[in-house]
C-alpha positions in Angstrom: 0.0 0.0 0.0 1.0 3.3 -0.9 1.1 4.2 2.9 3.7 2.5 4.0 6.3 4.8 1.9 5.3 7.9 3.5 7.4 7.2 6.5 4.4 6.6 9.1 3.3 2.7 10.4 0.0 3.9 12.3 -1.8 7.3 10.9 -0.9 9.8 8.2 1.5 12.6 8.8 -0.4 15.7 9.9 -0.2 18.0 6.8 1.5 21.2 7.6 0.3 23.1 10.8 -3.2 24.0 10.1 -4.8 20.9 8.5 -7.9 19.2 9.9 -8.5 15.3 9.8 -12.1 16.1 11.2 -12.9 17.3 8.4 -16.1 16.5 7.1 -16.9 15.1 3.6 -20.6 16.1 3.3 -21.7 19.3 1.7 -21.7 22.0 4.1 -24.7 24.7 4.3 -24.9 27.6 3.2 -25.3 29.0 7.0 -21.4 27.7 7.6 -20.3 29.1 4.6 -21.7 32.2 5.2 -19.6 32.1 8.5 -16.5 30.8 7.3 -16.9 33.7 4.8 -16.9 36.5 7.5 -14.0 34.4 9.2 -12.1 34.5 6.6 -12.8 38.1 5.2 -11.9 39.2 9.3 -8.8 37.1 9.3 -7.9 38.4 6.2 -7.9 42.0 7.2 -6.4 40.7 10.7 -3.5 39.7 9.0 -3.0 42.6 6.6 -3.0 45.2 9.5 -0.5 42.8 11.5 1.5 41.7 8.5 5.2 40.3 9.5 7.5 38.1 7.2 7.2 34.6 7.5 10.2 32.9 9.5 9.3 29.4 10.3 7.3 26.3 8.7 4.4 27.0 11.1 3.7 30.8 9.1 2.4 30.6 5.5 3.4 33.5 3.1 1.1 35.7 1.8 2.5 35.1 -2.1 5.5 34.1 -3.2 7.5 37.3 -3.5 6.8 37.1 1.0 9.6 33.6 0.7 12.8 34.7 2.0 16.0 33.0 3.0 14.9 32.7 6.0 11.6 31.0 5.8 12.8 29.2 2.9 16.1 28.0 4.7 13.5 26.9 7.5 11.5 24.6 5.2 14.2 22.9 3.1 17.3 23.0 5.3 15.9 21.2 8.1 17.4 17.7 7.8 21.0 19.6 6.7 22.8 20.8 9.6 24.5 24.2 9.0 22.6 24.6 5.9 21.5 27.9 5.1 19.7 29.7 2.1 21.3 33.0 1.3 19.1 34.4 -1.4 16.1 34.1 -3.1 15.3 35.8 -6.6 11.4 35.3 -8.1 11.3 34.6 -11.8 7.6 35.8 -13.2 4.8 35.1 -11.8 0.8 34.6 -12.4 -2.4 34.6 -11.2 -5.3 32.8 -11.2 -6.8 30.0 -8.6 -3.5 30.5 -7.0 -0.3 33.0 -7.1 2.0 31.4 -8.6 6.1 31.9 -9.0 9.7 29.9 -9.8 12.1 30.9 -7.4 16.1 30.7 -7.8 17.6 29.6 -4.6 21.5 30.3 -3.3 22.8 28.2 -0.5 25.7 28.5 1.9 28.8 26.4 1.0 26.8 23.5 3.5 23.5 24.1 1.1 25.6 23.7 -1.6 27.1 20.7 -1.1 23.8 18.7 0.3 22.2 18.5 -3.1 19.1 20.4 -2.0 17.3 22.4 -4.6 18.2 25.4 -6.7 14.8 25.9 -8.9 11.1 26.2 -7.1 8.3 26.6 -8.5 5.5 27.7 -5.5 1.9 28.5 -5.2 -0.1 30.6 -2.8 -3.6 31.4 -1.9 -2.9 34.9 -1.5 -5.5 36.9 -2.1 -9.5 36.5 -0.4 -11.0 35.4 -3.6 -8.9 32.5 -4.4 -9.1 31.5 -0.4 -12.6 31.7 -0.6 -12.9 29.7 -3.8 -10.4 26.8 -2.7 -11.5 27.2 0.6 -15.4 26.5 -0.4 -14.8 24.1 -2.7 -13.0 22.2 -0.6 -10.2 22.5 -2.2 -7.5 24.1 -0.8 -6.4 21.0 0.9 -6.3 19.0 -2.0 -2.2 20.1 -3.0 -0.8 19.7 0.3 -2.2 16.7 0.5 -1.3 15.3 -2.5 2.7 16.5 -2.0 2.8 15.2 1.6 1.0 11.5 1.8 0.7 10.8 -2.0 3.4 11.7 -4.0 6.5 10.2 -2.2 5.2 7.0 -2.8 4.4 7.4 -6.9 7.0 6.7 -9.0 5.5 8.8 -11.6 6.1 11.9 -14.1 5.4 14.7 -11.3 7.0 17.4 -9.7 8.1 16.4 -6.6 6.8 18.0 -3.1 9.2 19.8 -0.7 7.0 21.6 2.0 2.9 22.4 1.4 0.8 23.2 4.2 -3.0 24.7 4.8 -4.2 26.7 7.3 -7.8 25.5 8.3 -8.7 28.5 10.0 -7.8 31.4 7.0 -7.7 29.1 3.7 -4.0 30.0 3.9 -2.1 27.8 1.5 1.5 27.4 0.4 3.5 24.6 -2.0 6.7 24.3 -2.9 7.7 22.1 -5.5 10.2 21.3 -8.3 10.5 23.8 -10.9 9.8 20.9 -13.7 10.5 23.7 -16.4 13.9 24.5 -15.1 14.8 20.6 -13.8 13.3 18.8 -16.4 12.9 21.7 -19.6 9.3 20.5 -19.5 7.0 22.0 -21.4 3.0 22.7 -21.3 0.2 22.1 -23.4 -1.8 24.9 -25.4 -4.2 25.6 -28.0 -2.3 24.3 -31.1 -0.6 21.7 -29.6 -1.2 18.2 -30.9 -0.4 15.1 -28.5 0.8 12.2 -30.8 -0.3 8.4 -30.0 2.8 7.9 -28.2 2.5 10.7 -25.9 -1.1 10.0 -24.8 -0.2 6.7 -24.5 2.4 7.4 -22.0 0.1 9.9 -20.0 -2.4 6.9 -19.9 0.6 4.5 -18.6 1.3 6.9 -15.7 -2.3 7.3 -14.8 -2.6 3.6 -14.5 0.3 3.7 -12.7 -1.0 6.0 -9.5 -4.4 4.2 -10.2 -3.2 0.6 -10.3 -0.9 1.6 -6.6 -3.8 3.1 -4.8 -6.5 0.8 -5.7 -8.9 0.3 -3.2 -5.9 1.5 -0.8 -7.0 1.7 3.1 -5.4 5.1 3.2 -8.0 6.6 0.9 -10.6 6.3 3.9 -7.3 8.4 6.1 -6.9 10.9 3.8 -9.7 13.2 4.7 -9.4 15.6 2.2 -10.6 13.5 -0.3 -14.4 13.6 -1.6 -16.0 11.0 -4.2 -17.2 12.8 -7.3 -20.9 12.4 -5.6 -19.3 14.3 -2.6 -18.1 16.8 -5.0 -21.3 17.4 -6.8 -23.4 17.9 -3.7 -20.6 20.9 -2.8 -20.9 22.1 -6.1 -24.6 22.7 -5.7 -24.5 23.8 -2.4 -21.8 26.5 -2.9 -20.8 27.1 -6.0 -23.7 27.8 -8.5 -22.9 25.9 -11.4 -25.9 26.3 -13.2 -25.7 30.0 -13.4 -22.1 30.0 -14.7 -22.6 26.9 -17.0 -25.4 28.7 -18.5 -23.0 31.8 -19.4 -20.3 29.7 -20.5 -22.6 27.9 -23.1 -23.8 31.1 -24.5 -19.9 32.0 -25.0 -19.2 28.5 -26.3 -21.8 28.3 -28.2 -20.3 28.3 -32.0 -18.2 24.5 -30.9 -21.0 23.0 -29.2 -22.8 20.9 -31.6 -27.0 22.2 -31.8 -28.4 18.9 -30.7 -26.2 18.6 -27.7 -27.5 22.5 -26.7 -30.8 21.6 -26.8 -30.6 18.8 -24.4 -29.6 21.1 -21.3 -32.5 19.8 -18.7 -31.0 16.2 -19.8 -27.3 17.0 -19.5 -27.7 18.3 -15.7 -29.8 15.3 -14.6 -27.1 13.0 -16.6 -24.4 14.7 -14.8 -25.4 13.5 -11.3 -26.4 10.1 -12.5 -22.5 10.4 -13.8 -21.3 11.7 -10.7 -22.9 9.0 -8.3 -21.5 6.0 -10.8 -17.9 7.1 -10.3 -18.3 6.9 -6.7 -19.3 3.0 -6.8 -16.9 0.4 -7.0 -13.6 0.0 -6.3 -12.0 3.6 -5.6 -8.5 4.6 -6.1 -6.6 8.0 -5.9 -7.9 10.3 -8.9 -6.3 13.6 -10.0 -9.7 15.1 -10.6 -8.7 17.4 -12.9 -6.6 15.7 -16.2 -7.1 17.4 -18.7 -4.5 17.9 -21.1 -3.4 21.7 -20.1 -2.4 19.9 -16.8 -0.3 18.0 -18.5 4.0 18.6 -19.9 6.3 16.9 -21.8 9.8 16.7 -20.4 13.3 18.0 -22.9 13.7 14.1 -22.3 10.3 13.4 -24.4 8.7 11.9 -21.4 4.7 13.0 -20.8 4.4 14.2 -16.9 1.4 15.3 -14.6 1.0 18.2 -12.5 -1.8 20.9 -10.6 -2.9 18.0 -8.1 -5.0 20.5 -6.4 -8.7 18.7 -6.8 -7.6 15.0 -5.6 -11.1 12.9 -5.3 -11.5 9.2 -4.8 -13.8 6.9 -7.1 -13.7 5.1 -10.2 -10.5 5.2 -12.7 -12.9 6.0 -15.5 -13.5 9.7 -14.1 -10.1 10.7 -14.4 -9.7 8.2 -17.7 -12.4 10.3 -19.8 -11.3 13.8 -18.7 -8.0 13.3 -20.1 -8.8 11.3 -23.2 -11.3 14.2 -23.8 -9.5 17.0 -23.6 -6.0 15.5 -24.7 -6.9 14.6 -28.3 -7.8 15.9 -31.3 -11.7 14.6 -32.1 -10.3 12.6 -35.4 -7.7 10.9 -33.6 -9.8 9.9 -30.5 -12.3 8.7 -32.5 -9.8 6.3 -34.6 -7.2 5.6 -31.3 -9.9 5.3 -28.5 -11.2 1.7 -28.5 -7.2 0.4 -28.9 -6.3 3.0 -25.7 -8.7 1.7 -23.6 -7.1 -2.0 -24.0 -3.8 -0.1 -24.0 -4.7 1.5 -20.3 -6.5 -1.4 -18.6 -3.6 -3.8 -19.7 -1.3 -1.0 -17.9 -3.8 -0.8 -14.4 -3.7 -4.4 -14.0 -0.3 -4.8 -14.3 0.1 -1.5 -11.9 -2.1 -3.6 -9.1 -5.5 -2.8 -10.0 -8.4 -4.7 -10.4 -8.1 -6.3 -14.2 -11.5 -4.8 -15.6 -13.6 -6.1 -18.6 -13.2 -4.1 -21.8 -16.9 -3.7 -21.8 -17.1 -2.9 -18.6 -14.4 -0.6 -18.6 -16.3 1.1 -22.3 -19.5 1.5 -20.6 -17.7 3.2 -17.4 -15.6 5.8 -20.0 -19.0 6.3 -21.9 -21.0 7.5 -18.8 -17.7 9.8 -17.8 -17.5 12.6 -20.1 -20.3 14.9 -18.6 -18.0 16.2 -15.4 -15.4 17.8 -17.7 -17.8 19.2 -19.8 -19.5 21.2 -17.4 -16.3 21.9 -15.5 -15.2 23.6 -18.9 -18.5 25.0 -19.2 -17.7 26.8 -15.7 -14.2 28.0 -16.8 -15.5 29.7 -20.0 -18.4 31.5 -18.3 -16.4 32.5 -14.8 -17.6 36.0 -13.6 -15.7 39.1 -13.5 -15.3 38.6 -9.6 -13.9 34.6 -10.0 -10.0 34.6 -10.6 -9.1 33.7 -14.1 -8.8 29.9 -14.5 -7.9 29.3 -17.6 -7.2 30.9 -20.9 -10.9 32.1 -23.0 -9.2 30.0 -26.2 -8.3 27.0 -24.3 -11.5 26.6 -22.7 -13.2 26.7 -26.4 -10.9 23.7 -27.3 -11.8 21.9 -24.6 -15.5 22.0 -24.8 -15.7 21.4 -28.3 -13.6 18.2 -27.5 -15.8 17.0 -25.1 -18.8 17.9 -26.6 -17.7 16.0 -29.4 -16.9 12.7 -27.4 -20.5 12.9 -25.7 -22.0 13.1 -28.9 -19.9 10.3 -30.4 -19.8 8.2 -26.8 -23.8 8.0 -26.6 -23.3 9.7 -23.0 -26.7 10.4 -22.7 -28.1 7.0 -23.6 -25.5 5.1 -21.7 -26.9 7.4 -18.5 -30.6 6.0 -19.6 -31.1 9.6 -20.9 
């Protein structure tokens, strides 16, 4: 079991200083979250008027351009006696669910010499909106999470975790992670760029690869901040509105969403939970949540890698399956490469450790799986002025007129009993 590389025999680490295993799973009300809210918004403004560096792993920067030598020298030079950072440049920056930076790191002659790392790359809920969004959605937990329990024991394409923590009371986040553009000259996915066979079929190999480890893994039931995609649609409804901004981003999205498929709205949301409540039967393993291609990079090496592990669920393999066969491939070359990449992936989950599923099992569970990142993409598009910016306007038109495709081509809707 993947638990037993993370260094603990009995219970998960605690992640960072401010995470909660209480946590529950079950959608909250709209009464808490109207609480949290005015916590957050007062601790907020608390910690603006009171604002100090950060010194120690127990504080959390505000954004990255708040990591100094200090703080950092705290977080990666604990297990290096004498080892001290000396300086710490920022290298761009961007905003959007998260503040994000890559950081050049200096070390004293010990530092130096202990092989710790030179290039970060680190993210930050720093401002109220995106601590309120993460924080709501329950996912602000979902990083730290991933870089402290998960990702040590994956042998896997991903940038690898030095310190993340969450603060339950604010929605304060911070990661730090491998710089995979500087370590590994990866590059990222955008609109124009065509994954080959080869390359989805390594991103499928690696996603059997965390699937087939974690299936039906004890520590799933341990790791608290992990919802099934029923869990997740219940918090969607309860918090986040997703009609209303589905609705505006199929009136922008219009022109690559095929007629029929438009006219079946009333259809598509009731398919949607009948989707969501499949995934969450069966066997469960560890799913990304969020594969789509644009989370995706190809190392200078040629080698396909994951990252953005921020929306971890538990449920079936298929969830994460679809999303990235989706959203990775052109509609042609899905349509004449899918039938051979499902045998392709469900060779590579047995042989990972996971259940050995039957190809028409495993179709049927793919068909019924497309409708989450189509309204997810549906979201992006329409986002309002006062939602941070999650993706680019172009590559969330690519991605729901792939998706839209595949549920037209798939029979989503019939295989739902729609």
């Amino acid at each position: 079991m993947i638990g037993r590389t993370t260094g603990s025999s009995s219970e998960p680490t605690r992640l960072g200083q401010g995470y909660d295993r209480r946590m529950s799973r079950s959608a909250p009300s709209k009464r808490w979250a109207l609480r949290r809210l005015g916590q957050v918004i007062a601790a907020d403004a608390h910690e603006r008027f009171r604002r100090r560096p950060p010194t120690g792993p127990g504080a959390i920067p505000r954004s990255p351009r708040d990591i100094g030598p200090e703080w950092l020298t705290a977080v990666l030079g604990r297990d290096v006696a004498g080892a001290r950072v000396t300086s710490v440049r920022t290298i761009g920056g961007s905003v959007g669910t998260t503040t994000r930076a890559r950081l050049e790191i200096a070390y004293n002659e010990v530092g130096e010499g202990a092989g710790l790392p030179t290039r970060l790359f680190v993210k930050c809920t720093s401002t109220l909106a995106q601590r309120v969004m993460l924080g709501l959605g329950g996912y602000v937990e979902g990083e730290p999470g991933f870089y402290t329990h998960v990702r040590p024991g994956l042998d896997i394409e991903a940038p690898h975790g030095y310190f993340a923590s969450a603060d339950a009371r604010t929605w304060r986040s911070v990661v730090v992670m491998e710089d995979v553009a500087a370590t590994h000259r990866a590059t990222f996915w955008h609109p124009g760029t065509k994954v080959t066979r080869d390359q989805i079929e390594d991103l499928l190999a690696t996603a059997a690869l965390w699937h087939g480890a974690l299936w039906e893994d004890l520590w799933l039931a341990q790791w608290r901040w992990l919802r099934t995609p029923a869990e997740h649609m219940a918090l969607i409804d309860a918090l986040i509105g997703l009609a209303d901004r589905t609705r505006a981003g199929s009136a922008r999205a219009r022109h690559v969403i095929p007629p029929a498929l438009s006219r079946r709205r009333t259809d598509l949301f009731a398919a949607l939970r009948r989707s969501m409540a499949l995934a969450s039967e069966g066997p469960r393993t560890y799913l990304h949540g969020d594969l789509h291609i644009a989370n995706g990079y190809v190392t200078g090496a040629g080698a396909m890698g994951v990252c953005d592990w921020q929306t971890g669920l538990q449920g079936s393999w298929a969830f994460d399956y679809a999303y990235l066969l989706a959203t990775a491939l052109e509609v042609e070359d899905r349509r004449a490469w899918e039938h051979d990449l499902l045998d392709f992936y469900l060779e590579r989950l047995a042989a990972a450790g996971g259940q050995r599923v039957p190809r028409g099992k495993g179709w049927e569970a793919y068909r019924r799986s497309t409708l989450y990142p189509y309204f997810a993409w549906l979201y992006t598009v329409g986002r309002s002025r006062l939602q941070p910016s999650f993706q680019p306007a172009a590559t969330g038109l690519v991605m729901v007129q792939r998706i839209s495709a595949a549920i037209e081509d798939l029979g989503t809707l019939a295989a739902l009993g729609f």
